[in-house]
C-alpha positions as CSV (number, residue, x, y, z in Angstrom):
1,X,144.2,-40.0,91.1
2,X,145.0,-41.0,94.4
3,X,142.9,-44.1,95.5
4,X,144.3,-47.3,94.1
5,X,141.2,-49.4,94.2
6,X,138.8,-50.6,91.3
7,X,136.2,-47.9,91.4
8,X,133.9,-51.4,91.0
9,X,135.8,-53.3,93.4
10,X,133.2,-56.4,92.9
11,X,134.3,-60.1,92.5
12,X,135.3,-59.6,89.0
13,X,138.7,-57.3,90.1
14,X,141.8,-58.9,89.1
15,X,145.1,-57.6,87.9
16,X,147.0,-54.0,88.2
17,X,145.0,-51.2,88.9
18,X,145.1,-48.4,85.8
19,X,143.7,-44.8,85.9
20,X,141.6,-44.5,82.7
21,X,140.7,-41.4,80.7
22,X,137.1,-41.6,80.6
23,X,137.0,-39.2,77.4
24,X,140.4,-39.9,75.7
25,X,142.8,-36.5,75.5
26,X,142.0,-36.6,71.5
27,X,139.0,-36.4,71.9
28,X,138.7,-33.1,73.7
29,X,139.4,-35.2,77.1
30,X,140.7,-33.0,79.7
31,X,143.8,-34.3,81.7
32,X,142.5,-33.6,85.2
33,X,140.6,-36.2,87.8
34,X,137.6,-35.2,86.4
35,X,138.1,-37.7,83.6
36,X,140.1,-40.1,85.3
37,X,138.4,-43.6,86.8
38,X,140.6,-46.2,88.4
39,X,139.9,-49.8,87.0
40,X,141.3,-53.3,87.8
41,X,142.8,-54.3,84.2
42,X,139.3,-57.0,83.9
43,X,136.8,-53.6,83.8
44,X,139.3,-51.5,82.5
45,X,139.4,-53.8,79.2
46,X,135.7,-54.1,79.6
47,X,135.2,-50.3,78.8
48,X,137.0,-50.3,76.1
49,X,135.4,-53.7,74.9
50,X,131.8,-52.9,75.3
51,X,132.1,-48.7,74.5
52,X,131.4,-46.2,77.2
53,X,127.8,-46.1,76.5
54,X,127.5,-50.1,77.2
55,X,130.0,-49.8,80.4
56,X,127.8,-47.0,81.7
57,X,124.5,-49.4,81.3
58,X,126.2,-52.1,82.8
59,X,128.0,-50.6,85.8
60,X,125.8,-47.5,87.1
61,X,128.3,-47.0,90.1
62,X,130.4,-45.2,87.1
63,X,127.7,-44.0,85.4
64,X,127.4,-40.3,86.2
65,X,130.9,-40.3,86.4
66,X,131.5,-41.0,82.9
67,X,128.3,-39.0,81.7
68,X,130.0,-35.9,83.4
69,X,133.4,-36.6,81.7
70,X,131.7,-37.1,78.8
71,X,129.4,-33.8,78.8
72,X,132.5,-31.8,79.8
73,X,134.5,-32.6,77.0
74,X,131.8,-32.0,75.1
75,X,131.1,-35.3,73.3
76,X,127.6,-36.4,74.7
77,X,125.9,-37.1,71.2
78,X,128.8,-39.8,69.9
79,X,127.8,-43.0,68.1
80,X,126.6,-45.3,71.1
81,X,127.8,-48.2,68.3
82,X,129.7,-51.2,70.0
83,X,132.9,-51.4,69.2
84,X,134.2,-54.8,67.4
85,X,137.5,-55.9,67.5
């Protein structure tokens, strides 16, 4: 991805900007922009905190970009279970 800005950019953003997978490569994730969303490391650790499904709820601005990643990759029906660590 070229753009090195939070795709959220709200007052939360802090820290190194990282491109995520959306849908991870193991998971039938393509490697191509398609599945790729720049976060600041605060809602970068947020996705994988709260789960996609969660993230998408919470930050619409992503949503349909995720959705799309997701539907791609052919993984729209996975558990929508919050993840505890």
């Amino acid at each position: 991805m070229s753009a090195k800005v939070c795709a959220l950019a709200d007052s939360n953003c802090r820290g190194v900007i990282d491109t995520h997978e959306i849908c991870s490569l193991g998971s039938g994730g393509a490697e191509d922009p398609e599945n790729q969303v720049c976060l600041c490391r605060f809602h970068h650790r947020q996705f994988h905190n709260l789960g996609w499904y969660e993230f998408a709820q919470r930050y619409p601005r992503v949503a349909g970009r995720i959705y799309n990643a997701r539907a791609i990759a052919g993984r729209t029906t996975e558990s929508r279970v919050r993840r505890t660590e």
